[in-house]
C-alpha positions in Angstrom: -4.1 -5.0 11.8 -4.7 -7.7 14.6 -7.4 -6.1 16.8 -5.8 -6.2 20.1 -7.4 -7.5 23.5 -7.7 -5.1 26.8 -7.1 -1.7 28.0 -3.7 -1.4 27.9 -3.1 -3.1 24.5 -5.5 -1.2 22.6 -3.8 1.9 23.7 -0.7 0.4 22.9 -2.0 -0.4 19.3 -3.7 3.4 19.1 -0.3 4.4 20.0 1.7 2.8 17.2 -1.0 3.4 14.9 -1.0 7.4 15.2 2.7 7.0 15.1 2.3 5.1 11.8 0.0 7.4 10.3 1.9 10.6 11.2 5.4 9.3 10.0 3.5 8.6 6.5 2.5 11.7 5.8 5.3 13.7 6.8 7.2 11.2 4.4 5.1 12.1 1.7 4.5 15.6 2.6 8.1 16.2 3.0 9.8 13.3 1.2 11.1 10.2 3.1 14.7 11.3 3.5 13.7 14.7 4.3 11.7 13.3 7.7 13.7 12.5 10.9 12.4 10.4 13.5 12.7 13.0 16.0 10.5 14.9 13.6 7.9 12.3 13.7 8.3 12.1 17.8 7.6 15.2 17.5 4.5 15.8 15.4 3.1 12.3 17.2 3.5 14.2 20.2 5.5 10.9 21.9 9.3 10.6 23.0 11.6 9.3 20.6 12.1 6.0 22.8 8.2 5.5 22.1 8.7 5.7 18.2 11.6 2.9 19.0 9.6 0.8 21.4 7.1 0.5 18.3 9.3 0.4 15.9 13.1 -0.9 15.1 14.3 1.3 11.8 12.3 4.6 10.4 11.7 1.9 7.5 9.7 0.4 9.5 7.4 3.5 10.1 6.2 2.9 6.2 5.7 -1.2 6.8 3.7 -0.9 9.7 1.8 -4.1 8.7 4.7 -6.2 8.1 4.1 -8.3 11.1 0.3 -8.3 10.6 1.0 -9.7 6.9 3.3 -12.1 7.8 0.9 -13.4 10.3 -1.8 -13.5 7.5 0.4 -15.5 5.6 0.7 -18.1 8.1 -2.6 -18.7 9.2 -3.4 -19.1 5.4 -1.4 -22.2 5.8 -2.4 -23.5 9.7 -5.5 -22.2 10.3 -7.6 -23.1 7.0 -10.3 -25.6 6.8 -9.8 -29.1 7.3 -9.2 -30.6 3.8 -8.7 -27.5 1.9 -5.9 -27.6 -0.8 -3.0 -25.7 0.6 -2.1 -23.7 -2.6 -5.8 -22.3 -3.7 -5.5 -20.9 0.4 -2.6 -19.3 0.0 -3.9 -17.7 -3.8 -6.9 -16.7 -1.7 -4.8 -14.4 1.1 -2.3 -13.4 -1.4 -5.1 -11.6 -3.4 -6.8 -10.1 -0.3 -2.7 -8.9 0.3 -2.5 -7.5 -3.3 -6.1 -5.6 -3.2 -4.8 -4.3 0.0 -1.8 -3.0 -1.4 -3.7 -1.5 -4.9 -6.3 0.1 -3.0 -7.4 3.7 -4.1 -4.5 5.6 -2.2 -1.5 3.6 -2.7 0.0 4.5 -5.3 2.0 7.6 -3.8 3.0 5.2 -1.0 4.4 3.3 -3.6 6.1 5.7 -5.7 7.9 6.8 -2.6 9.1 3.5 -2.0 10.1 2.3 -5.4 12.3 5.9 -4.9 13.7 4.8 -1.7 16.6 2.6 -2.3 16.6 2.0 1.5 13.3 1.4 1.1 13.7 -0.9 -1.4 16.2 -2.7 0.4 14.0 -2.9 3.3 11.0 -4.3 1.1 13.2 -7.3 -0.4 14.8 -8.6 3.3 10.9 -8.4 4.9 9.5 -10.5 1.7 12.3 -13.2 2.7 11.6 -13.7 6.3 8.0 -13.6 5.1 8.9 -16.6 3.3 11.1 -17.9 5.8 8.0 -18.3 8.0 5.5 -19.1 5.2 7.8 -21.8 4.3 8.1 -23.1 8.0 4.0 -23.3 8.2 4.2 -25.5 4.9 6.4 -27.5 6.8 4.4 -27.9 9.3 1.3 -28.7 7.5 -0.1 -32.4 7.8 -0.9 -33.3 4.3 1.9 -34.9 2.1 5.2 -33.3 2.9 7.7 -31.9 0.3 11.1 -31.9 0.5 12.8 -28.5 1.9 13.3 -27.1 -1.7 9.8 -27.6 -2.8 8.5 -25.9 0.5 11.0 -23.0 0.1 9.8 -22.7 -3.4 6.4 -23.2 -3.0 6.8 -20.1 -0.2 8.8 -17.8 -1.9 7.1 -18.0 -5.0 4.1 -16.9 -3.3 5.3 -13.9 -1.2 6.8 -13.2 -4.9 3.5 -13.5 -6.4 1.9 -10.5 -4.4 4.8 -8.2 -5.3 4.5 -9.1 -9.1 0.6 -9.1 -9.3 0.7 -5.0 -7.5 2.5 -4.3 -9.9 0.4 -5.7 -12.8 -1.7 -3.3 -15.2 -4.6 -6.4 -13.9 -3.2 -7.7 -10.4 -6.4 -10.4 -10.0 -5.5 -12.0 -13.7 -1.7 -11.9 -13.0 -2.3 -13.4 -9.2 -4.0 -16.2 -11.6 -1.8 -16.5 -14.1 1.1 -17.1 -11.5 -0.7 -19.2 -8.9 -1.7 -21.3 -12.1 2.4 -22.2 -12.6 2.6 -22.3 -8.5 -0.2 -24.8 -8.5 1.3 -27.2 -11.1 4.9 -27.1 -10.2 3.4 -27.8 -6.0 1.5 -31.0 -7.9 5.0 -32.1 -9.7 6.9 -31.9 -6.5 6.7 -35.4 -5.1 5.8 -36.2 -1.4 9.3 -37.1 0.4 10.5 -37.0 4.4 9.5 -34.3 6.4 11.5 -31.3 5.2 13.7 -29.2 8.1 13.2 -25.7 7.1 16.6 -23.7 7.0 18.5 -27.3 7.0 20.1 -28.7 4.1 18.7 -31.6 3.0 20.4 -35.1 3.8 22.6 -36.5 1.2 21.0 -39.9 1.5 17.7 -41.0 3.6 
C-alpha cells in the first residue's frame, strides 16, 4: 500500500487497514457470505458509515489493494527509466503482482474467492478497469505509438498475465512464457497515430 503523508492520513490509512484486516478474517473464519458489514463495523470497532467511507461494496473489503495495484500498474508504464522497453517493465511489476498474490498465506484467500461467485464477478470487472487505465498509460507513453487495439491488447493481456501466472503450478516460468508471446505480438504491431483510448478508431486517417 501507498505509504501515506501526514497525521491525519496515516490515521486514515491505519483506519482502512484494521478495517481490511478484520473483515478478512471474519470472512474466512466465518465464510464470506456468512459476515455482514455491520459485523465487521462491529468487530473494527468503527460505524458502519466508516466501513463505507473506506470502502464501496463488502467486495471490496477482500481487494483492499485494488487501487494500490492499479496504480503499480501505471507507474510501470510512466514512471520507468528513460529508454527502458515498455513491455520487459510491465513483465517486471506483473511478477512482483504475482509473487504478491502467491505469497505463503494466500491460498485460503483464494479459495474463498474462487468460491465466491460475487467475488468472482468482482475480480473480473476490477482486472478490466485495471486495463482500462494500463491501456490509457500506454497511450500516453512517448515512444512509437500503437493503434488503440494494440494498446488495449497489449494491456489486457498483461493484467491477464498475472491472473494466469497465480494460478500456475510455476507462476515465474508461466509469467515468461506469456510475456514472451506479449513481447512479440507488441514488436508486430506497427507504429500508427496516436491511439484515443475508449474511442473507436477512425475509418480512414
Amino acid at each position: 500500500m501507498t505509504e501515506p503523508t501526514g497525521r491525519r492520513e496515516r490515521k486514515k490509512a491505519a483506519t482502512r487497514q484494521k478495517i481490511a484486516d478484520t473483515a478478512l478474517r471474519l470472512f474466512l473464519e466465518k465464510g464470506y457470505d456468512a459476515v455482514g458489514l455491520r459485523d465487521v463495523a462491529a468487530e473494527a470497532d468503527v460505524a458502519v458509515t466508516t466501513v463505507f467511507s473506506h470502502f464501496a461494496a463488502k467486495e471490496a473489503l477482500v481487494f483492499e489493494q485494488d487501487g494500490d495495484f492499479e496504480q503499480r500498474l501505471v507507474r510501470a508504464v510512466a514512471d520507468r527509466d528513460p529508454g527502458e522497453p515498455l513491455v520487459p517493465a510491465l513483465h517486471r511489476e506483473v511478477r512482483a503482482l504475482v509473487r504478491h498474490c502467491t505469497a505463503d498465506g494466500t491460498a485460503p484467500i483464494w479459495r474463498m474467492i474462487n468460491s465466491s461467485p460475487a467475488l468472482r464477478q468482482y475480480e473480473e470487472t476490477m482486472r478490466l478497469r485495471h486495463a482500462e487505465s494500463l491501456a490509457a498509460a500506454i497511450a500516453a507513453d512517448p515512444g512509437p505509438p500503437r493503434s488503440t487495439t494494440a494498446v488495449r491488447a497489449l494491456a489486457r493481456f498483461a493484467v491477464d498475465a498475472h491472473a494466469l501466472a497465480r494460478t500456475a503450478a510455476d507462476p515465474d516460468a508461466a509469467l515468461d512464457e506469456i510475456f514472451r508471446m506479449i513481447e512479440a505480438a507488441w514488436q508486430a504491431a506497427p507504429a500508427t497515430g496516436n491511439p484515443q483510448v475508449g474511442t473507436a478508431e477512425p475509418a480512414s486517417r
